[in-house]
C-alpha positions as CSV (number, residue, x, y, z in Angstrom):
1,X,-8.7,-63.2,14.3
2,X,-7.8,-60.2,11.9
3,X,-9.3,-57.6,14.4
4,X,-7.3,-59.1,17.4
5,X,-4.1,-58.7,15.5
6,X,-4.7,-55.2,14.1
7,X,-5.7,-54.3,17.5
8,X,-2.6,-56.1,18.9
9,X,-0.3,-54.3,16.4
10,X,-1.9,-50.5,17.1
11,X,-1.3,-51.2,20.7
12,X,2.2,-52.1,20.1
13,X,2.6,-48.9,18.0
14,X,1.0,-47.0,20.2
15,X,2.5,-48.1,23.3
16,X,6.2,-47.7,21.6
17,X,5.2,-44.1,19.9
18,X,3.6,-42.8,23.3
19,X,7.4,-43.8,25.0
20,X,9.3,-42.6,22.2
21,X,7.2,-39.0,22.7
22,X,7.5,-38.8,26.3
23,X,11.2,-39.9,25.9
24,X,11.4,-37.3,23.3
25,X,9.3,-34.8,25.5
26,X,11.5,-35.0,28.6
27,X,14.9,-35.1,26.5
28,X,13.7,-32.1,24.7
29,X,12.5,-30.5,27.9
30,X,16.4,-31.8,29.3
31,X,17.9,-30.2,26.6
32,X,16.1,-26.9,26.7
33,X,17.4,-26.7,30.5
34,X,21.2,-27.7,29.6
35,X,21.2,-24.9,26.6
36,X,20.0,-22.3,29.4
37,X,22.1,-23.6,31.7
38,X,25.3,-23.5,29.0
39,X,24.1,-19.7,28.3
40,X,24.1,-18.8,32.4
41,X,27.7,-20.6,32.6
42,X,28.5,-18.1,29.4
43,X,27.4,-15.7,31.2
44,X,28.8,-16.3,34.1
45,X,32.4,-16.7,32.2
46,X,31.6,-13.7,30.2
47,X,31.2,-11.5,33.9
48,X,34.9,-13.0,35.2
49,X,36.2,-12.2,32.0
50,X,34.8,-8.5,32.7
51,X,36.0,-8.9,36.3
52,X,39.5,-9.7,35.2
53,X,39.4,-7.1,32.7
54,X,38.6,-4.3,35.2
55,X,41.2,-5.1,37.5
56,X,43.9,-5.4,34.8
57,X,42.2,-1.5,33.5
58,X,42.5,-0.2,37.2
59,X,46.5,-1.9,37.4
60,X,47.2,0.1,34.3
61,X,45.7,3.3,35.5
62,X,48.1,2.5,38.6
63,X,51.2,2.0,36.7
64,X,50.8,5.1,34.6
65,X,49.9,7.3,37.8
66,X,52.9,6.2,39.5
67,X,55.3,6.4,36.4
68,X,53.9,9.6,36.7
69,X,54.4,10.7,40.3
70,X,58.1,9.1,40.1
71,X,59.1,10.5,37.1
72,X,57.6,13.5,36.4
73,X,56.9,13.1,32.9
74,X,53.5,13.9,31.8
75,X,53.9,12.9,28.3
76,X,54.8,9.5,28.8
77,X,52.4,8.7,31.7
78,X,49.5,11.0,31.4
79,X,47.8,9.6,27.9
80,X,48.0,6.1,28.9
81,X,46.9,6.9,32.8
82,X,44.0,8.9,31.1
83,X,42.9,6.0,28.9
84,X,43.3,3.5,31.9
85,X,40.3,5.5,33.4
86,X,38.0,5.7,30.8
87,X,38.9,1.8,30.2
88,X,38.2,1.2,33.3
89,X,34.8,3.1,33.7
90,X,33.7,1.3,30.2
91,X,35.1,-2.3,31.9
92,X,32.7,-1.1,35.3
93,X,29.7,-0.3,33.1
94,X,29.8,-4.0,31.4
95,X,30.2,-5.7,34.2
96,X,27.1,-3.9,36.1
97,X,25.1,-5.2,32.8
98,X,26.3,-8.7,33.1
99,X,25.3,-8.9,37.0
100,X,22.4,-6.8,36.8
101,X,20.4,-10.3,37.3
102,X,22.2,-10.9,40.5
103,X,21.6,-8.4,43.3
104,X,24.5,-9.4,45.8
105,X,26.5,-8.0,42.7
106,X,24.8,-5.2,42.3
107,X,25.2,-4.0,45.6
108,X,28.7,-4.5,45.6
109,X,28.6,-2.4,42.7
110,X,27.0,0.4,43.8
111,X,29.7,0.4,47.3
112,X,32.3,0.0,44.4
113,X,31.4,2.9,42.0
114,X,31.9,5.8,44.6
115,X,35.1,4.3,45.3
116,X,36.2,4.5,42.2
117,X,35.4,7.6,41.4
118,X,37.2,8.8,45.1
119,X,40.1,6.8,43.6
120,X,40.3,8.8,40.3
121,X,39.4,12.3,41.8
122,X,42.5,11.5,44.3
123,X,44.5,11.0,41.4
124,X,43.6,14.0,39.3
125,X,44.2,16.2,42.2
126,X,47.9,14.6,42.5
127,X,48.5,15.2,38.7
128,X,46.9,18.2,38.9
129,X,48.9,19.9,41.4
130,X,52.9,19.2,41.4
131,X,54.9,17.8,44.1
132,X,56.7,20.2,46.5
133,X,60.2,20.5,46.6
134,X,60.4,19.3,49.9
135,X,57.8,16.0,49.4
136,X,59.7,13.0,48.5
137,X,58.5,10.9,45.3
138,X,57.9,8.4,47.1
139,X,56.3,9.6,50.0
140,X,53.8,11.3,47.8
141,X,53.3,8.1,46.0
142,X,52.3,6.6,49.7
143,X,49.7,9.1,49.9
144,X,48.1,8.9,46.6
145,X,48.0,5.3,47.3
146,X,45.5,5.3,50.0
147,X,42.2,4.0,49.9
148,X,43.3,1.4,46.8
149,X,42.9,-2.0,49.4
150,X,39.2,-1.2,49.6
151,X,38.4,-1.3,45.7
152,X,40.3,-4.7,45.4
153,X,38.4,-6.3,48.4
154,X,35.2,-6.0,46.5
155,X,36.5,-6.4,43.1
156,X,37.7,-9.7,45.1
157,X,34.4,-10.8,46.6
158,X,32.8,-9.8,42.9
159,X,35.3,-12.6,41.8
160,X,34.9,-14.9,44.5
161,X,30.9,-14.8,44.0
162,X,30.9,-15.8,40.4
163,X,32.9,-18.4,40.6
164,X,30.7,-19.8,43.4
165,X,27.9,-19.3,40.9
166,X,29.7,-20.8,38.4
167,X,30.3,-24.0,40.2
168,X,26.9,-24.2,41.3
169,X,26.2,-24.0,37.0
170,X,28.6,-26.3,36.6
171,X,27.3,-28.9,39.3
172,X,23.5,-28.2,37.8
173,X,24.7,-29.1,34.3
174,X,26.4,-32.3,35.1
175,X,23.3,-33.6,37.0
176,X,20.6,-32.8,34.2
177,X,23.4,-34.6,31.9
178,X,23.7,-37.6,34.0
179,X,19.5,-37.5,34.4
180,X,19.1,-37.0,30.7
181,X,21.3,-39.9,29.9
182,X,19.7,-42.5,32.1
183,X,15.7,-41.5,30.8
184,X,17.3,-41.9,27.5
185,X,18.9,-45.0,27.8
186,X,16.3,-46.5,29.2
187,X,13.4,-45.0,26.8
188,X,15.2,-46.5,24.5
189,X,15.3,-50.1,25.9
190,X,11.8,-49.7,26.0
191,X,10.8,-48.5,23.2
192,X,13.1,-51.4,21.3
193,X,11.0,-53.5,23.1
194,X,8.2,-52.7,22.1
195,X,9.2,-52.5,18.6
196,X,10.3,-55.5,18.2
197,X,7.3,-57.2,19.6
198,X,5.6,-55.6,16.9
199,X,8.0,-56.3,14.1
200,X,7.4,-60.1,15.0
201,X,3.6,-59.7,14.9
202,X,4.4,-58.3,11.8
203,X,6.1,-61.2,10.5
204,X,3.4,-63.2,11.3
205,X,1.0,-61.2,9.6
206,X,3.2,-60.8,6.1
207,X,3.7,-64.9,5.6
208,X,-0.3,-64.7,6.1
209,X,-1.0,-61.9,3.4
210,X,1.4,-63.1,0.4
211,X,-1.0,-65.8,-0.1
212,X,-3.5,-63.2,-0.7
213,X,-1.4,-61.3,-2.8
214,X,-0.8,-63.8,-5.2
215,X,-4.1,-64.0,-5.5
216,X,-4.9,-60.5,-5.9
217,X,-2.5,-60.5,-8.7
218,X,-4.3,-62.1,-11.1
219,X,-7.1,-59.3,-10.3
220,X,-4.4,-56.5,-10.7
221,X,-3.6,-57.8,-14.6
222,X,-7.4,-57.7,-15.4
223,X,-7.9,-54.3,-13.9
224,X,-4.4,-53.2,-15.9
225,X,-5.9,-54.2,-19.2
226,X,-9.3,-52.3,-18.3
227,X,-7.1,-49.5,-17.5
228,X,-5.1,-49.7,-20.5
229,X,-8.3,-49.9,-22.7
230,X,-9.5,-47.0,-20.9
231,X,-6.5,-45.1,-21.4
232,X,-6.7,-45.8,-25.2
233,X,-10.3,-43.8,-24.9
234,X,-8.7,-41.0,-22.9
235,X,-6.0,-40.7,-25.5
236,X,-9.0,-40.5,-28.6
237,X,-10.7,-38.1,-26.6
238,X,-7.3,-35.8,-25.9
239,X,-6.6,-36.0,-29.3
240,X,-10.1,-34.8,-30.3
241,X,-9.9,-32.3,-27.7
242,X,-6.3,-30.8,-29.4
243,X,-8.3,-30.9,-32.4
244,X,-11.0,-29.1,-31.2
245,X,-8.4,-26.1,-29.5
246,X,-6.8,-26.1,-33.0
247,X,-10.0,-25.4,-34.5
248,X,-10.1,-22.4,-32.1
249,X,-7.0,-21.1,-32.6
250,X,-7.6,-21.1,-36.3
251,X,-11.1,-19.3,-35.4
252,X,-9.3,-17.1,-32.9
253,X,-6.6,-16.4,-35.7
254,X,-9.4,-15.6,-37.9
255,X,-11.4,-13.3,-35.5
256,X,-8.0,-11.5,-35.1
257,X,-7.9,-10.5,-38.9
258,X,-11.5,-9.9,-38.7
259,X,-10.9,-7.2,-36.2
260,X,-7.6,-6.0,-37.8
261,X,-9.7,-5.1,-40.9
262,X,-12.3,-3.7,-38.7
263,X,-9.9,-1.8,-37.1
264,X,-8.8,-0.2,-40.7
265,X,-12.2,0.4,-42.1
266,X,-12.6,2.3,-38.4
267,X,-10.2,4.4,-39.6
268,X,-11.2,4.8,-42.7
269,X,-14.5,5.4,-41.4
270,X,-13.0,8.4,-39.1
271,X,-10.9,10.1,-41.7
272,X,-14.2,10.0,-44.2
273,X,-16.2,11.9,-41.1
274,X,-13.3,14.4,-40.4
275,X,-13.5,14.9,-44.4
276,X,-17.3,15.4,-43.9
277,X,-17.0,18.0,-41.2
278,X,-14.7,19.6,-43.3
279,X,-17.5,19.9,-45.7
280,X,-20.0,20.7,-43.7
281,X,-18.1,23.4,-42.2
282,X,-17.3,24.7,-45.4
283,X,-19.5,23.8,-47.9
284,X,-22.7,24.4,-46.3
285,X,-22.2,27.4,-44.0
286,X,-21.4,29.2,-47.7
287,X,-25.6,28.7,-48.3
288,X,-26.4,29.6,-45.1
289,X,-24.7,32.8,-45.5
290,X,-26.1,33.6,-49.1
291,X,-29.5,32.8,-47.7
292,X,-28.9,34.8,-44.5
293,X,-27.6,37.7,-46.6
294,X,-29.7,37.7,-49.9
295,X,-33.1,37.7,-47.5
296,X,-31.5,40.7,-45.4
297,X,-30.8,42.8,-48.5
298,X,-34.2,41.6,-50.3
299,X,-35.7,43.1,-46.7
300,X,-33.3,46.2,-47.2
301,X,-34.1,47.3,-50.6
302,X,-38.1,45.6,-51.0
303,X,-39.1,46.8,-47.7
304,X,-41.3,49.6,-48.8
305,X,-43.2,47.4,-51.0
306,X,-43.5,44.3,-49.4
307,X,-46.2,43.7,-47.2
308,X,-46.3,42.9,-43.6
309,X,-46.7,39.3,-44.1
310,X,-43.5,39.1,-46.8
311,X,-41.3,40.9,-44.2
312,X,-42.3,37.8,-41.7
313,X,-41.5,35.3,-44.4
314,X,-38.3,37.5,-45.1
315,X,-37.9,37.1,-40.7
316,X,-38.5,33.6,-40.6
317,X,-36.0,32.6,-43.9
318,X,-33.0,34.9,-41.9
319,X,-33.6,32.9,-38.3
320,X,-33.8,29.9,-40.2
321,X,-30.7,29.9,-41.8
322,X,-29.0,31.9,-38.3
323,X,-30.2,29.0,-36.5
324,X,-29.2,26.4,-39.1
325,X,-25.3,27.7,-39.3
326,X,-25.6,27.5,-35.1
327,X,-27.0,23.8,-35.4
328,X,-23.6,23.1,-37.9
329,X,-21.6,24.8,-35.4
330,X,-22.5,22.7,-32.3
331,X,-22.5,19.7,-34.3
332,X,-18.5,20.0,-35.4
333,X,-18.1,20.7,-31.8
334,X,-19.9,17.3,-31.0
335,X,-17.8,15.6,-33.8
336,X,-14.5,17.4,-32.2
337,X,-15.0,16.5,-28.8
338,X,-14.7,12.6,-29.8
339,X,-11.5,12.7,-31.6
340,X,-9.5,15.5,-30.4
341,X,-7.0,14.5,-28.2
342,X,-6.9,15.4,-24.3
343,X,-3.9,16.8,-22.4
344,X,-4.7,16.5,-18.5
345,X,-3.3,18.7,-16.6
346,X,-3.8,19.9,-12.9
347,X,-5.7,22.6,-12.1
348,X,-8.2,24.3,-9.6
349,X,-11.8,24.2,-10.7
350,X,-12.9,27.0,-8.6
351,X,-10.7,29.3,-10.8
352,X,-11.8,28.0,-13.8
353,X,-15.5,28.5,-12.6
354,X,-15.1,31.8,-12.0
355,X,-13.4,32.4,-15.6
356,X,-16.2,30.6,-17.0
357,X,-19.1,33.1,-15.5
358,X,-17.1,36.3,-16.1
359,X,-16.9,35.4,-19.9
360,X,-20.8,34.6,-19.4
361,X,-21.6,38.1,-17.2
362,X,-23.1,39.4,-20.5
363,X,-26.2,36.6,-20.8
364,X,-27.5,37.3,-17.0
365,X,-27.1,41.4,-17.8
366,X,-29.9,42.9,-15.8
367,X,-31.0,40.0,-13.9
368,X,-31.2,39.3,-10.6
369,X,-29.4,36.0,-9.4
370,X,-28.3,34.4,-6.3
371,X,-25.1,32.6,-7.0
372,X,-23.7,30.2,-4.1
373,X,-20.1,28.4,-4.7
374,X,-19.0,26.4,-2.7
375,X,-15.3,26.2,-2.7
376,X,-14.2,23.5,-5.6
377,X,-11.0,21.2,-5.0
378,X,-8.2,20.4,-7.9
379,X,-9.1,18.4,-10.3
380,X,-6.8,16.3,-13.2
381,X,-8.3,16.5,-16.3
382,X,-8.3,18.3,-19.5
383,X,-9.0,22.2,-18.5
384,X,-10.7,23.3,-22.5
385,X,-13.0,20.7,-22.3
386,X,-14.0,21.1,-18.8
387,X,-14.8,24.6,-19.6
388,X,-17.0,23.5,-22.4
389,X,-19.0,21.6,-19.6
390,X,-19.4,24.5,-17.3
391,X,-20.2,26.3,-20.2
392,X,-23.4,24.3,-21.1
393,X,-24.5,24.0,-17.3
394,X,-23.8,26.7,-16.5
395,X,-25.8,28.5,-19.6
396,X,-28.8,26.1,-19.1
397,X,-29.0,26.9,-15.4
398,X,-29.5,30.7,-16.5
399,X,-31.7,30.3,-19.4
400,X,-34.3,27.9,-17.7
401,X,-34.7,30.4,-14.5
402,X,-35.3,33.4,-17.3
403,X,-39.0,33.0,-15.6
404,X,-38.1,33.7,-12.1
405,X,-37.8,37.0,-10.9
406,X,-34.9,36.0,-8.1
407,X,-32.8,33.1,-10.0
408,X,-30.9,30.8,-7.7
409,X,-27.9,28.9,-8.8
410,X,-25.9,27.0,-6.2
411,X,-22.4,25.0,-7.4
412,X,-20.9,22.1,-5.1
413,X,-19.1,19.3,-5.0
414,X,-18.5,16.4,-3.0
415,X,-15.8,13.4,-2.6
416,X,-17.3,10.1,-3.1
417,X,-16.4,6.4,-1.5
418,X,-16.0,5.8,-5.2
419,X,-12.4,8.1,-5.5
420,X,-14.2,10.2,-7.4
421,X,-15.2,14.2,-7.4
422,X,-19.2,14.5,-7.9
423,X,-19.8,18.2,-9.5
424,X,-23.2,19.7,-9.4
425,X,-25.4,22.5,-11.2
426,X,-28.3,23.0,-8.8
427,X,-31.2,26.0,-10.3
428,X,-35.0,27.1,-9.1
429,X,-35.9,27.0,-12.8
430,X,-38.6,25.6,-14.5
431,X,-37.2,21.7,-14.2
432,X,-38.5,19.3,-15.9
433,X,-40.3,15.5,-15.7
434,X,-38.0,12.9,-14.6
435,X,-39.5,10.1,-17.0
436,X,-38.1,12.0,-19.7
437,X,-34.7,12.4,-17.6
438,X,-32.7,9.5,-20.1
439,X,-33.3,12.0,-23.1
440,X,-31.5,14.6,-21.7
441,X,-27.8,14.0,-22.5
442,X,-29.0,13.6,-26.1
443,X,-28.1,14.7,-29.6
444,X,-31.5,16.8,-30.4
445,X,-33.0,16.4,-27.9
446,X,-35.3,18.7,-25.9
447,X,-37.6,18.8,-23.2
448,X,-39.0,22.1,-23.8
449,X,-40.3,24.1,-27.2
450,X,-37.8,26.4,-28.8
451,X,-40.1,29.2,-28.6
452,X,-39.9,29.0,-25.1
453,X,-35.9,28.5,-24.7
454,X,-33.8,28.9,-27.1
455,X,-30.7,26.5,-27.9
456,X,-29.8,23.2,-29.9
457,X,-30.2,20.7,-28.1
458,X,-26.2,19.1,-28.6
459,X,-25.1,21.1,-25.3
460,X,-25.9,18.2,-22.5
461,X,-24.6,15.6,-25.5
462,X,-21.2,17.7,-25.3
463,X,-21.3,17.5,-21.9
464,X,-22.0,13.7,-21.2
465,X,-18.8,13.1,-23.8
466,X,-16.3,14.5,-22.8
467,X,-17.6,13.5,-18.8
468,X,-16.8,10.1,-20.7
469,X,-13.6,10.4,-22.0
470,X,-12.6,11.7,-18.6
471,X,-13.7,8.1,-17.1
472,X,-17.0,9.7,-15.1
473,X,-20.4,9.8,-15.4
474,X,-23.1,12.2,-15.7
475,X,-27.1,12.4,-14.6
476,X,-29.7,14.9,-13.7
477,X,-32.7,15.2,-11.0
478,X,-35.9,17.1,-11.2
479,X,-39.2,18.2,-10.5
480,X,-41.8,20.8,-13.0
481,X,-41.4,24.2,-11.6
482,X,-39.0,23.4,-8.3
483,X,-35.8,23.4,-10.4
484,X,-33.3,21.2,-11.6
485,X,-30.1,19.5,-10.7
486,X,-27.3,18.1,-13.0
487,X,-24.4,15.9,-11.9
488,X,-20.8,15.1,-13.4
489,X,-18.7,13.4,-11.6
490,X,-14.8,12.7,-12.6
491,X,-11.9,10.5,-10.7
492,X,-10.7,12.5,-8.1
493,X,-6.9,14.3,-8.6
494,X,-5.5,13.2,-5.3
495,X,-5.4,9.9,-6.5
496,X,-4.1,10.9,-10.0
């Protein structure tokens, strides 16, 4: 029974929706047609208007060329005649845009343009040249008159066309109002129909379902008071959730001290290690020196009696403590690089390169090395400490091709997909194993003995930081006796 009425009701629903849309479909589709319609009787209203106006432009060129040839008097006639024309050549080019979708009008357009412009040329020539003596006024204005029934007869059919057109608009609207009117009206009827067979199926249906709603109302108190109990858990478990984020915030609050204070003993932590440096730069490069110097004089003045073996010891104690005042050196520079403050500027790193290996001509003095450059682009960063990189590679590319008789040292660089400028160091030196590649960029640490290659071991360290601090990275690649090749690579300038 239920099904048959539900069915009975969609099919009334349906049945009135589907009319209402095809109603709705046709009127929209009528309507569409009337507003085009209205816009091609605008148009067509908007071309007699332009029709009109050229007419009334070519009478007031007329009137001024004939106050002209009766009068004389160019001043008075001449600046209106000569704005007639040019009205009426702006009027002429309208209304050839407004009929350009109408070739009859078109055509009569292009018969009318030449005899326009034969019309005006006349003139000129007239105004041009005065009136003899002997020519009467107005016999002259007979001749300039000439050839003036023409340009009305098809300014006159132009007219006559339009409004032809325009009637034919006109009758077309009326008739798609008339037709949109009657498939409304009777949509309508239709659809009211079947509406209201629905509505009373409907009526039918709602005496039968209030008995089923009063009794579905004593089901909808019980399942409030379940949902009112349940609320009352929600509401325990909110408020032990806003105890809980309190809780947080207090931690969070606490955290925040936490770090404030950490922040602080930081500092405190900083200014104690510049303090140290101080110290060390100070403090122990004054022992060094004493040591360096006593052992040189005790060399000087004992030499004759000290034995072969007590010079070495003397040797070893002066290298030593040479060694030890280099080792304070490179470590303040390590310490600097950290806290010193960068100031980026924009520069070209090919110059800076080639300032870089003229200060360094004097470590490759009487060796023979193949240097190839490639040609290095801008770069923004911090030009001192950049130097200081090129500086290390550059020195450790030398010194580890020291057993090559031909060194080879190429420098390129390449643009990434990353936005970034990759740098490299490329040598045919002595390499080294690529397990050991992590300790590289190192404090201390060295791949090689320091009998065999002098140095620290805080250069590639120096290099890595301040590569940080410039947001890039740094690496190296290898192999025992077929060179080496180290990396930096820095965000690219054009992007700075």
């Amino acid at each position: 029974m239920k099904k048959t009425f539900d069915r009975k009701i969609i099919a009334g629903f349906v049945l009135a929706l589907a009319i209402w849309l095809a109603i709705g479909s046709i009127l929209y589709r009528n309507t569409s047609e009337q507003a085009q319609e209205a816009r091609w009787l605008s148009h067509t209203y908007d071309a007699l208007a332009k029709i009109q106006e050229l007419l009334l432009r070519i009478t007031e060129g007329e009137t001024a060329r004939r106050g002209f040839i009766m009068s004389g008097d160019g001043g008075q006639f001449l600046t209106p005649y000569s704005n007639a024309v040019e009205r009426v050549y702006t009027a002429f080019g309208e209304l050839r845009a407004l009929t350009a979708d109408n070739p009859l009008q078109q055509r009569t357009c292009d018969a009318l343009q030449p005899l326009l412009q034969q019309r005006f040329a006349v003139d000129s020539e007239c105004i041009a040249f005065p009136r003899k003596p002997e020519t009467d006024a107005s016999v002259q204005l007979c001749l300039t008159e000439k050839g003036q029934e023409p340009i009305r007869i098809l300014i006159a059919q132009m007219d006559l066309a339009e409004r032809v057109s325009l009637q034919q608009r006109r009758n077309a609207s009326e008739a798609n109002v008339r037709r949109t009117q009657q498939i409304a009206l009777g949509g309508f009827f239709a659809g009211s129909i079947m509406l209201g067979w629905a509505f009373v199926l409907l009526a039918r249906e709602n005496r039968r379902r209030r008995g089923a709603e009063e009794a579905s109302s004593k089901a909808n108190q019980a399942l409030e008071l379940s949902v009112r109990q349940r609320t009352g858990q929600l509401a325990d478990a909110l408020e032990a959730h806003r105890q809980a984020e309190q809780e947080i915030k207090k931690l969070n609050e606490e955290l925040e001290k936490r770090v404030v204070e950490r922040t602080v003993q930081l500092e405190n932590a900083n200014k104690e290690l510049e303090a140290f440096s101080y110290s060390v730069s100070h403090d122990l490069r004054a022992p060094l020196r004493h040591i360096d110097g006593f052992a040189e004089m005790l060399r000087d003045d004992a030499s004759a009696v000290l034995g072969e073996r007590s010079r070495r010891y003397l040797e070893t104690i002066s290298t030593s403590a040479k060694r030890m005042g280099t080792l304070i050196d490179d470590l303040l520079v390590f310490s600097r690089m950290g806290r010193v403050e960068m100031r980026q500027t924009r520069f070209p790193m090919d110059r800076l390169v080639n300032e870089v290996l003229k200060e360094m001509a004097g470590q490759f003095k009487g060796r023979e090395i193949e240097w190839d450059i490639d040609s290095l682009p801008e770069v923004w960063a911090d030009r001192a400490m950049l130097r200081q990189v090129w500086v290390n590679l550059l020195s450790n590319a030398v010194k580890f091709t020291q057993p090559r008789e031909r060194a080879k040292i190429q420098i390129g660089c390449t643009r990434t997909s990353e936005r970034e400028l990759q740098f490299s160091v490329r040598d045919n030196g002595v390499g080294f194993e690529m397990q050991y590649a992590g300790k590289l960029f190192g404090v201390f640490q060295r791949l090689h003995h320091p009998e065999e290659f002098g140095g620290t071991g805080i250069g590639l360290a120096n290099v890595r930081r301040i590569v940080h601090r410039h947001g890039g990275r740094t690496w190296a690649e290898a192999k025992i006796n077929e060179g080496a090749s180290f990396y930096f690579a820095v965000p690219d300038g054009t992007f700075a």
